[in-house]
C-alpha positions as CSV (number, residue, x, y, z in Angstrom):
1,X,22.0,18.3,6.9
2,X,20.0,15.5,8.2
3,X,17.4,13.1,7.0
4,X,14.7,15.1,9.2
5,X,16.0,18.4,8.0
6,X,15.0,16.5,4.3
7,X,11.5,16.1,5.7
8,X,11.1,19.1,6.9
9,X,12.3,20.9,3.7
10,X,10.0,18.3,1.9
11,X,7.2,18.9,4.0
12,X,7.7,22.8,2.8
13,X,8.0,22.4,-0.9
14,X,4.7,20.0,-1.0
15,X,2.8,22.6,1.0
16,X,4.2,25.7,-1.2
17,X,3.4,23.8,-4.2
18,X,-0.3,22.3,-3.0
19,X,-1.1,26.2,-1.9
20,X,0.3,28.1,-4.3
21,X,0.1,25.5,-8.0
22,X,-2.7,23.9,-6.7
23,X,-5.2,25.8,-5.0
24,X,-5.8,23.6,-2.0
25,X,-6.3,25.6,1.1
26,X,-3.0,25.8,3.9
27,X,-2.8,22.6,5.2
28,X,-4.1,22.7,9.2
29,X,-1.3,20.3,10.3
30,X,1.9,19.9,8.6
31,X,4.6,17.6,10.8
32,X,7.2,15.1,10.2
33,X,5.7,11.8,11.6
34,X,7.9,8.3,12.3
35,X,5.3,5.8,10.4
36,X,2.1,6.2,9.1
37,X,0.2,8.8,10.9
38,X,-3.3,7.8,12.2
39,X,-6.1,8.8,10.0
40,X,-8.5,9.5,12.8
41,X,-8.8,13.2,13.0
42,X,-8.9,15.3,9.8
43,X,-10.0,19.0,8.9
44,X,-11.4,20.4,5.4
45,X,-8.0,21.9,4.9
46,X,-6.1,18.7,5.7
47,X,-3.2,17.6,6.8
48,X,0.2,17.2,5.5
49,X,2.7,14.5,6.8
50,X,6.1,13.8,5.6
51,X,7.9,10.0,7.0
52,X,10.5,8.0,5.5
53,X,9.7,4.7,5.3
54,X,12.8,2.6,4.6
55,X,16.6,3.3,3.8
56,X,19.2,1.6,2.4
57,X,22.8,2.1,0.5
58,X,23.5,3.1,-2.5
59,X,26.4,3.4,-5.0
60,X,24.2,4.2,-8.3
61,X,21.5,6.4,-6.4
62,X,18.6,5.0,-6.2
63,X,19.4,1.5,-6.8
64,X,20.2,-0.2,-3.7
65,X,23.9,-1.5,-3.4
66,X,22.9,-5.2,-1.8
67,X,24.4,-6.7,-4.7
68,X,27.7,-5.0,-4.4
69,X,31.5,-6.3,-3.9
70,X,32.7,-2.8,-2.8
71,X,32.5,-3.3,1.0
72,X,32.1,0.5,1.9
73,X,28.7,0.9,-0.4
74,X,27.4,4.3,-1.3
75,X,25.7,6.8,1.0
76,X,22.4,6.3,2.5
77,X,18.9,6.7,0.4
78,X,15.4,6.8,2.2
79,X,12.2,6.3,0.5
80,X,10.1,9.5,1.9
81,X,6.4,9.2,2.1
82,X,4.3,12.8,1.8
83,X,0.6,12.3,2.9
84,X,-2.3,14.5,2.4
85,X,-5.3,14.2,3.8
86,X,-8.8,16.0,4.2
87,X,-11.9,15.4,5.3
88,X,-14.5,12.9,2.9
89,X,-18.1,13.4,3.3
90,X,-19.1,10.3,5.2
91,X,-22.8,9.1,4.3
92,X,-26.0,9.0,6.4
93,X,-28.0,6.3,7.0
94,X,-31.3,6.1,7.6
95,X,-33.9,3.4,8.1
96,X,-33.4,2.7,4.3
97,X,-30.0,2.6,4.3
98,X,-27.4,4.4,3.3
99,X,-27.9,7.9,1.8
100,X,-25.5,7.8,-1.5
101,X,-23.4,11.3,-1.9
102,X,-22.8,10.6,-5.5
103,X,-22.2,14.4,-6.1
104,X,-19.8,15.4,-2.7
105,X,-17.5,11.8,-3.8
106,X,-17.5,13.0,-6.9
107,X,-16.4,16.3,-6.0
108,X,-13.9,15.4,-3.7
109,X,-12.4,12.9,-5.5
110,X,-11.8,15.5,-8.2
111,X,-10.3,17.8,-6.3
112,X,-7.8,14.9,-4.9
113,X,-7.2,13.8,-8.6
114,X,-5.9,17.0,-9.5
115,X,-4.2,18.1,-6.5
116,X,-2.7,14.6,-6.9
117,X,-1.7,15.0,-10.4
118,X,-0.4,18.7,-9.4
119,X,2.0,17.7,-6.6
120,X,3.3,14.5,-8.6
121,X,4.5,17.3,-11.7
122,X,6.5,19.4,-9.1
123,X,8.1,16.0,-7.7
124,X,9.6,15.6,-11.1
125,X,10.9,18.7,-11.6
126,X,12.7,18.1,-8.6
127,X,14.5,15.3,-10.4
128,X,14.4,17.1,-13.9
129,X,14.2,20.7,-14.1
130,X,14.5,22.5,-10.2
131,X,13.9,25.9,-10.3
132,X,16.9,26.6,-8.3
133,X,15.5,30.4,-7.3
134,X,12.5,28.7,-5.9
135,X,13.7,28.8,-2.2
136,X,11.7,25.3,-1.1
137,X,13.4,23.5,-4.2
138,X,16.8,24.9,-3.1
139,X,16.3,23.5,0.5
140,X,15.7,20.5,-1.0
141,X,18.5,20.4,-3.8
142,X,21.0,21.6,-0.8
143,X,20.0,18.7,1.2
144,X,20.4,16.0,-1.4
145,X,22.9,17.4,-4.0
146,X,20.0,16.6,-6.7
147,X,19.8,12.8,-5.6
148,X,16.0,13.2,-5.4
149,X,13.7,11.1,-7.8
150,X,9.7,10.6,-7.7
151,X,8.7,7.3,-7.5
152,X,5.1,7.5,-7.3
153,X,1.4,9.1,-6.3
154,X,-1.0,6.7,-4.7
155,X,-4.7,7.6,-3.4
156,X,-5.3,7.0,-0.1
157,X,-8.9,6.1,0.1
158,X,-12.3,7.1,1.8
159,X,-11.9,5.7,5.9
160,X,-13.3,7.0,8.8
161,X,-14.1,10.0,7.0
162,X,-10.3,10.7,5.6
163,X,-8.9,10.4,2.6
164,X,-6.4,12.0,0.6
165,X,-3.1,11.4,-1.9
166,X,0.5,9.5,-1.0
167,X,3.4,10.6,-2.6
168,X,6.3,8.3,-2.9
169,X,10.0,9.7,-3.7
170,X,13.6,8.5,-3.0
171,X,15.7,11.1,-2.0
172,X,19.7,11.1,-0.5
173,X,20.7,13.6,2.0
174,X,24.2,14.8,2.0
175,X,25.5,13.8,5.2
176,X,24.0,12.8,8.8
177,X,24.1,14.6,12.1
178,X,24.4,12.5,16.0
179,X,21.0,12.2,17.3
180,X,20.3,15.4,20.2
């Protein structure tokens, strides 16, 4: 058990749950990334990235234990980022000006909303309710013990032709492995 064997599993249950609750298409790229992965080369099918982006201790999970007297505080936590991110119809331009794609944005950015919304409601269960038969939850559940919480879904909006939905959870993994 390892924080990047929590990625990975992460990475999984995101991708079961955007394919199979969802109804997005398989993501093209799905990878563990350390940061924020570029958002210069995306596909109608996306990409799905898992990172964490901070860690800290914790005695009363996932409160950080900075504040603390015990001197041996907690066990680690990381705040894990999930990105998803497809292709959004960039505009033309012509000697007018730019050609407004009122109905492709609007399409897209319905299909982002709900995907969005989809993904955030199987977070929680995480937290709340895992369906412990559902192998991708118990990956999860085995490499945190349940010390998994949602924090929050951001958009991540229209650049270069990208865009797509952030997921935000804190999450503990049971114990650490040496570096190979």
């Amino acid at each position: 058990m390892s924080l990047s064997e929590l990625e990975t599993a992460i990475a999984n249950y995101v991708g079961d749950v955007l394919v199979n609750e969802c109804g997005a298409e398989t993501p093209e790229r799905v990878l563990r990334y350390h940061g924020t992965l570029p958002h210069d080369c995306c596909t109608e099918s996306g990409f799905l990235v898992v990172n964490w982006e901070r860690g800290y201790s914790s005695l009363d999970f996932p409160n950080p234990a900075s504040n603390s007297k015990i001197p041996c505080p907690g066990r680690p936590t990381y705040q894990i980022v999930v990105r998803y991110v497809v292709c959004w119809p960039v505009p033309e331009t012509t000697d007018n000006g730019v050609v407004i794609l009122d109905s492709s944005w609007d399409s897209r950015a319905s299909i982002l909303a709900d995907h969005a919304d989809c993904v955030a409601r199987a977070l929680m269960r995480l937290s709340c309710d895992p369906d412990r038969q559902d192998p991708f939850v118990e990956a999860i559940i085995s490499q945190t013990g349940s010390m998994v919480r949602y924090i929050e879904t951001t958009p991540l909006v229209p650049q270069g032709g990208c865009a797509g939905v952030q997921w935000k959870l804190y999450a503990s993994p049971r114990s650490g492995r040496s570096a190979s």
